[in-house]
MIDOSE-1310 file (N, C-alpha, C; in nm, 2 decimals, decimal comma, always signed):
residues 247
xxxx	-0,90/-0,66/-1,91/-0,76/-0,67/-1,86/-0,75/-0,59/-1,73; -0,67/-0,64/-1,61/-0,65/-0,57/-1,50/-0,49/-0,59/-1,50; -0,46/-0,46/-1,41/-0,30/-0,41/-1,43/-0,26/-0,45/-1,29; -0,18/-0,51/-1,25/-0,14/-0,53/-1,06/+0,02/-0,50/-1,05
xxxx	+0,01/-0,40/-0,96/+0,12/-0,31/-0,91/+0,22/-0,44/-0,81; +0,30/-0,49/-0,78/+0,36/-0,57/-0,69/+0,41/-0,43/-0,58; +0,39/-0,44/-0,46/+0,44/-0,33/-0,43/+0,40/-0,31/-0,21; +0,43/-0,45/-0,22/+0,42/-0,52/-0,08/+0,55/-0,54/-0,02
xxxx	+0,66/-0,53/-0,08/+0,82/-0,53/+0,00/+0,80/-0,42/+0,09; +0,94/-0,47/+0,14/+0,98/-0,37/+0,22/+1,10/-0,29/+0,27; +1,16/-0,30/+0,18/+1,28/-0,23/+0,08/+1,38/-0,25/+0,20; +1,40/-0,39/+0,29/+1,50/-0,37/+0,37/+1,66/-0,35/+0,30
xxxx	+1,67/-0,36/+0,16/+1,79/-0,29/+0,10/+1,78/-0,19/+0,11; +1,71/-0,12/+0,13/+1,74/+0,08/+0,15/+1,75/+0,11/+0,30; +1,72/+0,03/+0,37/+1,75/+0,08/+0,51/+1,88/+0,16/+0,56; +1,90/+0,22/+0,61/+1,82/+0,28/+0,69/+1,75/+0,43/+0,59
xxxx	+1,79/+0,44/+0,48/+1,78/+0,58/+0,41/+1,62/+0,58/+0,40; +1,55/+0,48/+0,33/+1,39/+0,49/+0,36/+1,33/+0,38/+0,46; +1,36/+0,39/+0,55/+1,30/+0,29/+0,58/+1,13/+0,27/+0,63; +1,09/+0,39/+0,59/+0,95/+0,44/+0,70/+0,90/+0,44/+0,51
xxxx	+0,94/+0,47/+0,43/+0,85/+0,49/+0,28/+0,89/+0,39/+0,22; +0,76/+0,34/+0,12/+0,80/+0,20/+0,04/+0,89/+0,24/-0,10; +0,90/+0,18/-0,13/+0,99/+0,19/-0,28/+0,92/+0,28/-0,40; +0,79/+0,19/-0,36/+0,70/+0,27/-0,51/+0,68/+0,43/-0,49
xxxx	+0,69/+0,44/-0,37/+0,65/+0,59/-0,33/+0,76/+0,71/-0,30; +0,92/+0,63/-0,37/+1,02/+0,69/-0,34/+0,99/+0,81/-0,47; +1,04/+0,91/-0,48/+1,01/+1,03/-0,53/+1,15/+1,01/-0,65; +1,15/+1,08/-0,76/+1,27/+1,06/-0,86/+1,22/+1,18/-0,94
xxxx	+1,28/+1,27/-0,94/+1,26/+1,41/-1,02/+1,11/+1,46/-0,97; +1,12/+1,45/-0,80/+0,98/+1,48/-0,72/+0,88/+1,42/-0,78; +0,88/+1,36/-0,80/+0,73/+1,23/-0,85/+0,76/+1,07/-0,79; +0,62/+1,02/-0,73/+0,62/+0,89/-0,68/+0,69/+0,80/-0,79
xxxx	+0,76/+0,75/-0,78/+0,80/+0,61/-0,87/+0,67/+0,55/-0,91; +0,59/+0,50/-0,86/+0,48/+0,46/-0,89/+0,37/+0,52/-1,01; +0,39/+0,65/-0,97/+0,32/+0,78/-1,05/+0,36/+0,73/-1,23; +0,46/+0,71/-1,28/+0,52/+0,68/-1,38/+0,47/+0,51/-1,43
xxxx	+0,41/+0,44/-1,31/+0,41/+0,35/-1,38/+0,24/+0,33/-1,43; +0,21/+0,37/-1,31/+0,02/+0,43/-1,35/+0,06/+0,55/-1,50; +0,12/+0,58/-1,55/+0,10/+0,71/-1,64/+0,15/+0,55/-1,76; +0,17/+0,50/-1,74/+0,24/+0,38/-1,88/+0,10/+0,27/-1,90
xxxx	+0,04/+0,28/-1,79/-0,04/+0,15/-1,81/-0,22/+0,21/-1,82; -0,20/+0,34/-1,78/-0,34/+0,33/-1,76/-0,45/+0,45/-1,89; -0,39/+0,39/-2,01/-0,43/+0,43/-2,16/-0,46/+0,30/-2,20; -0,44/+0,18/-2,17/-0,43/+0,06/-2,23/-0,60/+0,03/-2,27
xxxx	-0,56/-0,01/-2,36/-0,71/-0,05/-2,42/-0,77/-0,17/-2,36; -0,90/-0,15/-2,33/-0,97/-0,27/-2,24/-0,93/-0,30/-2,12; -0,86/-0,19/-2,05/-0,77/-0,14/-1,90/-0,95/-0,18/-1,78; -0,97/-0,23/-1,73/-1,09/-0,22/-1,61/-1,04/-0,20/-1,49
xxxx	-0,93/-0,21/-1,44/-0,86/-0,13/-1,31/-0,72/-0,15/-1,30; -0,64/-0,05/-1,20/-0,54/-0,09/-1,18/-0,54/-0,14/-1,04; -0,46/-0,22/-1,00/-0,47/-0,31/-0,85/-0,29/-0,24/-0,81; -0,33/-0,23/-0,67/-0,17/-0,22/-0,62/-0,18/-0,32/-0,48
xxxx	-0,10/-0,37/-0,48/-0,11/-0,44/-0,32/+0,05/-0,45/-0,29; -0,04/-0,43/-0,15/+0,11/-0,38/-0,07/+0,07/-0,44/+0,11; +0,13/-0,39/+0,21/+0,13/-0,51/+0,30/+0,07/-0,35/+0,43; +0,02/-0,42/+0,49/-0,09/-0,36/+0,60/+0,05/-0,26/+0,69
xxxx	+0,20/-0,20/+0,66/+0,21/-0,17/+0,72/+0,22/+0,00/+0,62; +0,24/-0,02/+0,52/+0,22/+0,05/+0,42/+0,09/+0,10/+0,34; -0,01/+0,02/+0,37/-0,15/+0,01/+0,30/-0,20/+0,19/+0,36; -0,19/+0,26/+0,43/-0,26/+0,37/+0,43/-0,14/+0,49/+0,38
xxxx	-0,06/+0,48/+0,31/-0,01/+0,54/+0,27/+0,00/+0,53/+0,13; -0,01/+0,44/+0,07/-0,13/+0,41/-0,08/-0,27/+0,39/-0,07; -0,34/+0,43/+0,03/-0,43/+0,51/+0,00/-0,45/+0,62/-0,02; -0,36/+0,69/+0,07/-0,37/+0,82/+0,07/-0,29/+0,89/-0,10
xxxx	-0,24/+0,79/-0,11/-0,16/+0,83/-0,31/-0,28/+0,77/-0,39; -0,38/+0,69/-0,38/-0,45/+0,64/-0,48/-0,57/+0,73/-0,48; -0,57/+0,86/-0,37/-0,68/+0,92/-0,44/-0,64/+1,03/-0,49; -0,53/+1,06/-0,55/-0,46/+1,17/-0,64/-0,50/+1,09/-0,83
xxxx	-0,57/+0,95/-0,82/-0,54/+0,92/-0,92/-0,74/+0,87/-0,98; -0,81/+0,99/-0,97/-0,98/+0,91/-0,95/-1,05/+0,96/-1,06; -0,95/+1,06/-1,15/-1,00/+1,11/-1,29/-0,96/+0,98/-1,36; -0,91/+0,89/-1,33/-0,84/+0,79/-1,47/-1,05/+0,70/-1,49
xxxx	-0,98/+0,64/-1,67/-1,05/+0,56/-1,70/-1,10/+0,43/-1,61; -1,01/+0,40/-1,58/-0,98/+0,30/-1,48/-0,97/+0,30/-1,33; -1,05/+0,23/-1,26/-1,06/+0,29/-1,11/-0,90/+0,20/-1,07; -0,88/+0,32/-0,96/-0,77/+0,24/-0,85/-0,76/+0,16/-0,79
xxxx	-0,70/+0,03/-0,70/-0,75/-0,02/-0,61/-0,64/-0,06/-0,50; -0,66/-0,02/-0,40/-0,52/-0,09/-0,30/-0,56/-0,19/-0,22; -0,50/-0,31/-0,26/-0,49/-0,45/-0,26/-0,39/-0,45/-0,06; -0,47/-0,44/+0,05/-0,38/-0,52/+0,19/-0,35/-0,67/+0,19
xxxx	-0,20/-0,69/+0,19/-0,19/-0,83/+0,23/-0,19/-0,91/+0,36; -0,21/-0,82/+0,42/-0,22/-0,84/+0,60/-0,10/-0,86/+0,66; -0,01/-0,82/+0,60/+0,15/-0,85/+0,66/+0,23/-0,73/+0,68; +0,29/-0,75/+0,83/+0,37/-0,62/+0,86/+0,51/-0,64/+0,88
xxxx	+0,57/-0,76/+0,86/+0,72/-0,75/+0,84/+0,74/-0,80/+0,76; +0,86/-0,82/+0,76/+0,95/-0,87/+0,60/+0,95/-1,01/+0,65; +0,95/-1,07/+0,77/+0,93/-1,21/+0,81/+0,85/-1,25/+0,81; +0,72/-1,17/+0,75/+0,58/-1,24/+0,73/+0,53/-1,22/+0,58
xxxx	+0,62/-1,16/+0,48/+0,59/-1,08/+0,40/+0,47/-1,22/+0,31; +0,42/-1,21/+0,21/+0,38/-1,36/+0,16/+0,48/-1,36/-0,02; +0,56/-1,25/-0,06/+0,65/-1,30/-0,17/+0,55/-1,23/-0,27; +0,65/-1,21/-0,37/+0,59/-1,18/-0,51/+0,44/-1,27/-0,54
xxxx	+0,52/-1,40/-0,57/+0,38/-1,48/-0,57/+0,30/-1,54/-0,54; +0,31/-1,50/-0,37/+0,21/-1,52/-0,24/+0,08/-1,40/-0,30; +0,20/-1,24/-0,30/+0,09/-1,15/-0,31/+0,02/-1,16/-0,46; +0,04/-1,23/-0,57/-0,02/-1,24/-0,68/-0,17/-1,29/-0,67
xxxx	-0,15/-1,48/-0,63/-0,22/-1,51/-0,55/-0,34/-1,47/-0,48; -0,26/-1,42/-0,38/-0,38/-1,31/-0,24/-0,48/-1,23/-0,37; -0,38/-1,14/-0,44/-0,52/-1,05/-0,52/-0,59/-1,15/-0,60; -0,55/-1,24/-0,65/-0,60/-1,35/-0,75/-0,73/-1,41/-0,67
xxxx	-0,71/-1,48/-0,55/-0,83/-1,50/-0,47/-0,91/-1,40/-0,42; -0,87/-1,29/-0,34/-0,95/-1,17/-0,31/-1,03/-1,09/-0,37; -0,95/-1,09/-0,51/-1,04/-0,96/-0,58/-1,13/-1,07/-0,70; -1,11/-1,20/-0,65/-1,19/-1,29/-0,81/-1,16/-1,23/-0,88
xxxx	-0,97/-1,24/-0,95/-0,98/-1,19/-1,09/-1,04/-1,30/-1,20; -1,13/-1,26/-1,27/-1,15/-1,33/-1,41/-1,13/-1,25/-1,56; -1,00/-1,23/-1,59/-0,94/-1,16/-1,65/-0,82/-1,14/-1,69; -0,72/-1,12/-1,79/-0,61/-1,12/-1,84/-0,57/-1,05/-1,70
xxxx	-0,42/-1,06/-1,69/-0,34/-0,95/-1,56/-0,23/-0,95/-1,58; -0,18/-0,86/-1,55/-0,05/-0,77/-1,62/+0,01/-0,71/-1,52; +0,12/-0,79/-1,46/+0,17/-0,74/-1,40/+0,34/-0,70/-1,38; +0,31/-0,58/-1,28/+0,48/-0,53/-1,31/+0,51/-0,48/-1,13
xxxx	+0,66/-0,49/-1,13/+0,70/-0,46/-1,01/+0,70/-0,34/-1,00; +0,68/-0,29/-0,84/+0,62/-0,13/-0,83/+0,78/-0,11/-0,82; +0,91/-0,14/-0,83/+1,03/-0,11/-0,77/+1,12/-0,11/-0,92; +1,01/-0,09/-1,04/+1,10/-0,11/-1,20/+1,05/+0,07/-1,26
xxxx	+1,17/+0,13/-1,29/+1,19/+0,23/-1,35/+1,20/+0,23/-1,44; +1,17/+0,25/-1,58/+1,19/+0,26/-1,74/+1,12/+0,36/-1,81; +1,19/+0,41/-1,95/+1,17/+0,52/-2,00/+1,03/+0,46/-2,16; +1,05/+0,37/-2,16/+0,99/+0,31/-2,28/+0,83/+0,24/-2,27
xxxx	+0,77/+0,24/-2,38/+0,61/+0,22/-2,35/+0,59/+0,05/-2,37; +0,46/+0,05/-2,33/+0,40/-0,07/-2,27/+0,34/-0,17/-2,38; +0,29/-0,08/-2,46/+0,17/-0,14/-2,60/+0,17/-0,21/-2,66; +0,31/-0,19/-2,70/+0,36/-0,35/-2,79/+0,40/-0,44/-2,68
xxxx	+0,44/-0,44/-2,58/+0,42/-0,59/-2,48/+0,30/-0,63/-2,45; +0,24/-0,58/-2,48/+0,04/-0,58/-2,44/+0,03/-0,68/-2,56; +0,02/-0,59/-2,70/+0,02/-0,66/-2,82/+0,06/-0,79/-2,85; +0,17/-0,79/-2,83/+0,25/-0,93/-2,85/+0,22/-1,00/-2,76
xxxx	+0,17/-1,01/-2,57/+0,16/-1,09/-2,51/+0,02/-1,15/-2,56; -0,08/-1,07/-2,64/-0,23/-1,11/-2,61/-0,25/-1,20/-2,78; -0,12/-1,18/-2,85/-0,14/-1,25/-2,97/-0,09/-1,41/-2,91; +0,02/-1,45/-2,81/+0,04/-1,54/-2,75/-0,05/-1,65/-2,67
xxxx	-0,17/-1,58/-2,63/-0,23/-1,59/-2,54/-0,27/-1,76/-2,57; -0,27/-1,86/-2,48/-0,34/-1,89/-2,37/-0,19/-1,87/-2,29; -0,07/-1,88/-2,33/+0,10/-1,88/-2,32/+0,10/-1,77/-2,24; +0,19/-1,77/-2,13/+0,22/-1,65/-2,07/+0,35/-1,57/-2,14
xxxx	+0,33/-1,42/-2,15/+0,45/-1,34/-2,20/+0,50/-1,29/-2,08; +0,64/-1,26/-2,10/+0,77/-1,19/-1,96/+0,83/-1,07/-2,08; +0,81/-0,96/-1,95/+0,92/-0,87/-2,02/+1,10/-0,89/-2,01; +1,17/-0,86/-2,14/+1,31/-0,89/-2,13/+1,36/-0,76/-2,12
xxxx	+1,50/-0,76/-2,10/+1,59/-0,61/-2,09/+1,74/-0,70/-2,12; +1,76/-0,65/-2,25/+1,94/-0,65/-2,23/+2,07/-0,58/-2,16; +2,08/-0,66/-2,03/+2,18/-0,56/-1,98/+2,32/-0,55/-2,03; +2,36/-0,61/-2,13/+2,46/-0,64/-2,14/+2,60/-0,70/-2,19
xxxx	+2,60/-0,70/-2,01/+2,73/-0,77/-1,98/+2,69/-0,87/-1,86; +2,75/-1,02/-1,90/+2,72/-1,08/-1,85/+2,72/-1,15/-1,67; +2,81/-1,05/-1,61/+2,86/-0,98/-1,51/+2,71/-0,96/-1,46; +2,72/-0,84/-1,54/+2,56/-0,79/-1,43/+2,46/-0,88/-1,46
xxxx	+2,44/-0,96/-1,55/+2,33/-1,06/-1,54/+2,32/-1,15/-1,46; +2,43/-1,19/-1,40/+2,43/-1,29/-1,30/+2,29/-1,23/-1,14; +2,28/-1,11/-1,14/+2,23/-1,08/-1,01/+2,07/-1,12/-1,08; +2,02/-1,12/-1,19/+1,88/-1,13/-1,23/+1,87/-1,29/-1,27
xxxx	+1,72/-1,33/-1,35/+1,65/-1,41/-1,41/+1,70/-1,37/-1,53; +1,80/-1,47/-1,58/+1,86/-1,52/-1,74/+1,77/-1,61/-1,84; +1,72/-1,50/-1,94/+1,70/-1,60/-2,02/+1,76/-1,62/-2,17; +1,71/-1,78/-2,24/+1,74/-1,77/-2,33/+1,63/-1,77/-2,44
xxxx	+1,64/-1,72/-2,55/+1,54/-1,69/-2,60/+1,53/-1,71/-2,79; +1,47/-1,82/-2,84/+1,46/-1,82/-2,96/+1,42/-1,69/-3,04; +1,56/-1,68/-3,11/+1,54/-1,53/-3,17/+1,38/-1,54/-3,30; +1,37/-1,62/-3,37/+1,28/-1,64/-3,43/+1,15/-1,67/-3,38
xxxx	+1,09/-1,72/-3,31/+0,97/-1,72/-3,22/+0,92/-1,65/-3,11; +1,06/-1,60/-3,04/+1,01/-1,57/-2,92/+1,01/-1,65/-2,82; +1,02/-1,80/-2,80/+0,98/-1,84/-2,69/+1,08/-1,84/-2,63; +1,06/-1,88/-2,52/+1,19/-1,90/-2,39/+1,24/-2,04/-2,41
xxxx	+1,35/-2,03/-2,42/+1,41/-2,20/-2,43/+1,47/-2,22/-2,29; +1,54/-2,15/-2,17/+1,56/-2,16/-2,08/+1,56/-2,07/-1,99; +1,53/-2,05/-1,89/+1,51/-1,98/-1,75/+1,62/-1,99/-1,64; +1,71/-1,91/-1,61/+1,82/-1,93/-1,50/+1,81/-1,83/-1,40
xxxx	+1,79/-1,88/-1,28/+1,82/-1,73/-1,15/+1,90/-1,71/-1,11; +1,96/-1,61/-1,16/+2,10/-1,57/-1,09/+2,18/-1,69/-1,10; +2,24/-1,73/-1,26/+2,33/-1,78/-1,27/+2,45/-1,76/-1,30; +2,56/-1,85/-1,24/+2,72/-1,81/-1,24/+2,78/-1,82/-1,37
xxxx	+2,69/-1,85/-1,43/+2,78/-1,84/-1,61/+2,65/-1,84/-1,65; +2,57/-1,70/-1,68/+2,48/-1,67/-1,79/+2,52/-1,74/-1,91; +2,33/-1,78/-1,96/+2,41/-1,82/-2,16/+2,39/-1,68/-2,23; +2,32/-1,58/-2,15/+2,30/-1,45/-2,24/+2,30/-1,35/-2,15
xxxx	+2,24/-1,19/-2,24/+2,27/-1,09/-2,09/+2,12/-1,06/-2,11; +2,04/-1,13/-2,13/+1,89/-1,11/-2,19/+1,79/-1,15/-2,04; +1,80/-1,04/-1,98/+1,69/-1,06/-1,82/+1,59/-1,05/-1,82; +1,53/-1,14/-1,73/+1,36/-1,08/-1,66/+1,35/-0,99/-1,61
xxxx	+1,29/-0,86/-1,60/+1,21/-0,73/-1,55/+1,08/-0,83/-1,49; +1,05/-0,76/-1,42/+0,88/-0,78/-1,33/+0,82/-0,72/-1,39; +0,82/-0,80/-1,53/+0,67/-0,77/-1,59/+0,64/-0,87/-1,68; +0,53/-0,92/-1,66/+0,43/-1,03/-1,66/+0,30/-1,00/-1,73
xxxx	+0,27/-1,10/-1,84/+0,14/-1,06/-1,89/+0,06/-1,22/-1,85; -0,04/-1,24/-1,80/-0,09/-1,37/-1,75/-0,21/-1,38/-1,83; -0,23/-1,49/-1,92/-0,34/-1,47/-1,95/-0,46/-1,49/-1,86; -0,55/-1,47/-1,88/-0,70/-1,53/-1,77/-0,66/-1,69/-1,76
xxxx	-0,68/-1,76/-1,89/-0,67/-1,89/-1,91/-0,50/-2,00/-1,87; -0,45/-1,90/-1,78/-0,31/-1,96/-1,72/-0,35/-1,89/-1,59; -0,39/-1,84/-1,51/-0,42/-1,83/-1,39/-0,45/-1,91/-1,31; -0,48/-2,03/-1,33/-0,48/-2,17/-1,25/-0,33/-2,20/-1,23
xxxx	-0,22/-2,20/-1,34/-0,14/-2,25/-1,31/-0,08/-2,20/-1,21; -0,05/-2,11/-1,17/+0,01/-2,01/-1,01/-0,08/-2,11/-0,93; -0,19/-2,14/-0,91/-0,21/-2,22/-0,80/-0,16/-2,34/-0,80; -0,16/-2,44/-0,95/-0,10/-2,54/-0,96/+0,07/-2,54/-0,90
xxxx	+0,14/-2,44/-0,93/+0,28/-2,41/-0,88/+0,30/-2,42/-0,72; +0,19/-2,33/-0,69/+0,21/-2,31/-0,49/+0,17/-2,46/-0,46; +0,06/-2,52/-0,53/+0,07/-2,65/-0,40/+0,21/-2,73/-0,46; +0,26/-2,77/-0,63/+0,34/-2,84/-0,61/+0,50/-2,83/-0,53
xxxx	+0,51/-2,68/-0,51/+0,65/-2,64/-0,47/+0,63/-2,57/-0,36; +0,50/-2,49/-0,32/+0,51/-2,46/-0,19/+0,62/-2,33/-0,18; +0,65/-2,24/-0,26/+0,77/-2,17/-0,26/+0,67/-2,04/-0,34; +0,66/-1,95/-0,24/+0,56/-1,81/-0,32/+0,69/-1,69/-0,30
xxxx	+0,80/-1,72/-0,30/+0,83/-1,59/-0,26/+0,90/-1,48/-0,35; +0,98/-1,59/-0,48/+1,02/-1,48/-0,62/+0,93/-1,57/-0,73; +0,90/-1,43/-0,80/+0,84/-1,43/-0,97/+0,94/-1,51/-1,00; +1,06/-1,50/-1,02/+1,11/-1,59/-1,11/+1,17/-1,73/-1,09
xxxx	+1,09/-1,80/-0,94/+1,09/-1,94/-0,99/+1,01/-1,96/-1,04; +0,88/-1,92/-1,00/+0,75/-1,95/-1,09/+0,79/-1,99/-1,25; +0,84/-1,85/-1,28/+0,89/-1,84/-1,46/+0,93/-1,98/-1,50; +1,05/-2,03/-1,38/+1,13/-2,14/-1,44/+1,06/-2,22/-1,43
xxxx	+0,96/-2,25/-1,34/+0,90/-2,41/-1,37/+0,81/-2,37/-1,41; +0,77/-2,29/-1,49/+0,66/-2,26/-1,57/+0,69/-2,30/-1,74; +0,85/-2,26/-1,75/+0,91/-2,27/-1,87/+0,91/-2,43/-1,90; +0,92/-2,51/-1,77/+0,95/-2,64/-1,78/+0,79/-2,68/-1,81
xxxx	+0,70/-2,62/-1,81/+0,54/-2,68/-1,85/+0,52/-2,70/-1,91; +0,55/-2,53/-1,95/+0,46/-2,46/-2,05/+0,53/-2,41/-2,17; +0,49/-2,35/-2,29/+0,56/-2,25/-2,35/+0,54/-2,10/-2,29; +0,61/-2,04/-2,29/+0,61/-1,92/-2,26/+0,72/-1,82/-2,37
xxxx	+0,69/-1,68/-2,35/+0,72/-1,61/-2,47/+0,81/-1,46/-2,41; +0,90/-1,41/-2,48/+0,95/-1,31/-2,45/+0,97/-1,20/-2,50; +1,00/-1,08/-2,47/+0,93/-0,93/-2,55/+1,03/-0,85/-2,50; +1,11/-0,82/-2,58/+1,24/-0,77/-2,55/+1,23/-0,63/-2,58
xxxx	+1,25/-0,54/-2,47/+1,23/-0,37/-2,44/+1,33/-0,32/-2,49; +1,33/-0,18/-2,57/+1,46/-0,09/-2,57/+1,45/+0,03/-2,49; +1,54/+0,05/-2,45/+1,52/+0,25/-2,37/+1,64/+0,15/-2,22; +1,62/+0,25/-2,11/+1,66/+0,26/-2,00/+1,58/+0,23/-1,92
xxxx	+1,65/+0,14/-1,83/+1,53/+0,09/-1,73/+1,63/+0,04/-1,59; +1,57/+0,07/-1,44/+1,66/+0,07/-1,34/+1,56/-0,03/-1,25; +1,60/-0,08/-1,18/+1,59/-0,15/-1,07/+1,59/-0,10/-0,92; +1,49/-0,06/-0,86/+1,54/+0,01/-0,76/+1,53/-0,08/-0,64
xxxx	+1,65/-0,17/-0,67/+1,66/-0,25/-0,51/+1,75/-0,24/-0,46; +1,83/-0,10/-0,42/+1,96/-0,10/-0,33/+1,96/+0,04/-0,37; +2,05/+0,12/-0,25/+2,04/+0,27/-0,21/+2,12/+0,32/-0,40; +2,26/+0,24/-0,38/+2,31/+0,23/-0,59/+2,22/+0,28/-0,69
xxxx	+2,11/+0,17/-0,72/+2,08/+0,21/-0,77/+1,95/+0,30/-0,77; +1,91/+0,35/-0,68/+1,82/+0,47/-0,64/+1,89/+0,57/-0,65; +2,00/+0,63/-0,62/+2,10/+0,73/-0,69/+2,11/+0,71/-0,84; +2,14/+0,61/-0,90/+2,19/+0,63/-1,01/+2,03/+0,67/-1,10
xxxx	+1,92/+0,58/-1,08/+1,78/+0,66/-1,13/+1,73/+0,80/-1,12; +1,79/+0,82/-0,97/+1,75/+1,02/-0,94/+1,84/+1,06/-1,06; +1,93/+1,06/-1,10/+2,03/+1,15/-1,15/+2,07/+1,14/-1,30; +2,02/+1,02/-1,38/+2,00/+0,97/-1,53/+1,88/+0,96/-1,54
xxx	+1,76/+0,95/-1,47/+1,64/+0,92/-1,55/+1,57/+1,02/-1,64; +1,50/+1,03/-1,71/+1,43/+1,15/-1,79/+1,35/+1,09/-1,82; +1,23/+1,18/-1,76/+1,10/+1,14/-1,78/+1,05/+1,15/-1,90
């Protein structure tokens, strides 16, 4: 299994406050954000690396954080997507993709967005997604109130199986307060379909259309988190993480 960091934005919601440092590398009780998410994933059993990819205007500044991390089991790897603005960026799952072709993954992949903050562990989403397997698993988060679900990926979700019965982006009347987080467990043997999706729709730029026409395919399954968990896409909620999170 390999772990892949998303972590190629370029946080034009935080502007002008970071605008020169990426998201993953924003500090929260003086530690990278990123730091926390390498410390969750990289004990995982059958772990063979972690991947981060991020966009050539950022790439030497995760290098220079990836060699603070060369004791792990698991080597590091910083993934360039060759893109320097946010009008060239290639999207969540452009850059999925890019590492998918570049690095020949042949291998389960696990991915989570470098810009997701949470207090709670990884293992049993591991677990549950790899008993699923050929089926892709999504991590859930209950926010709720159905107010704040409208800004995320809504799902609904058979309480007795797990599977997803429907996928909504940012819908104006949620059927639940049950969201997508950026985190993805792919099996090896569903990795074609991300290519199958880019030629039929041509649309690489959020994770969660993929999900939705994936839901329409496939079965897919959902793994619902407890603890605290923040979103760091806007200056809001980067304050509100510095000041409630506990490591």
């Amino acid at each position: 299994m390999k772990v892949l960091i998303l972590a190629a934005g370029y946080g034009t919601r935080l502007y002008p406050i970071v605008k020169d440092t990426p998201k993953p590398l924003l500090k929260i009780h003086g530690t990278p954000l990123i730091d926390y998410l390498v410390d969750k994933v990289k004990d995982f059993r059958g772990l063979s690396e972690i991947l981060v990819v991020t966009n050539n205007k950022f790439y030497a500044d995760f290098c220079k954080w990836s060699k603070g991390f060369s004791g792990l089991q698991a080597k590091v790897t910083v993934v360039n997507d060759g893109t320097n603005t946010p009008d060239d960026r290639l999207g969540s799952i452009g850059d999925i993709e890019f590492v998918l072709k570049h690095q020949n993954i042949q291998e389960d992949l696990f991915v989570l967005g470098g810009d997701n903050l949470f207090d709670y562990r990884l293992d049993e989403f591991v677990v549950f997604a790899q008993a699923q397997s050929p089926n892709v698993s999504i991590g859930l988060y209950d926010i709720q109130e159905k107010k704040e679900a409208t800004r995320f990926g809504v799902v609904e979700l058979c309480p007795n199986s797990r599977k997803v019965l429907s996928f909504e982006e940012k819908p104006a009347q949620p059927r639940s307060t049950l969201i997508a987080m950026c985190s993805y467990y792919f099996p090896q043997a569903s990795l074609g379909l991300l290519r199958e999706y880019l030629n039929e729709t041509q649309k690489a730029d959020k994770a969660g259309d993929y999900i939705h026409w994936l839901v329409s395919k496939k079965e897919v399954y959902g793994f619902q988190f407890e603890g605290s968990w923040y979103d760091i896409g806007s200056v809001e909620s980067l304050k509100e993480a510095q000041s409630k999170f506990k490591p």
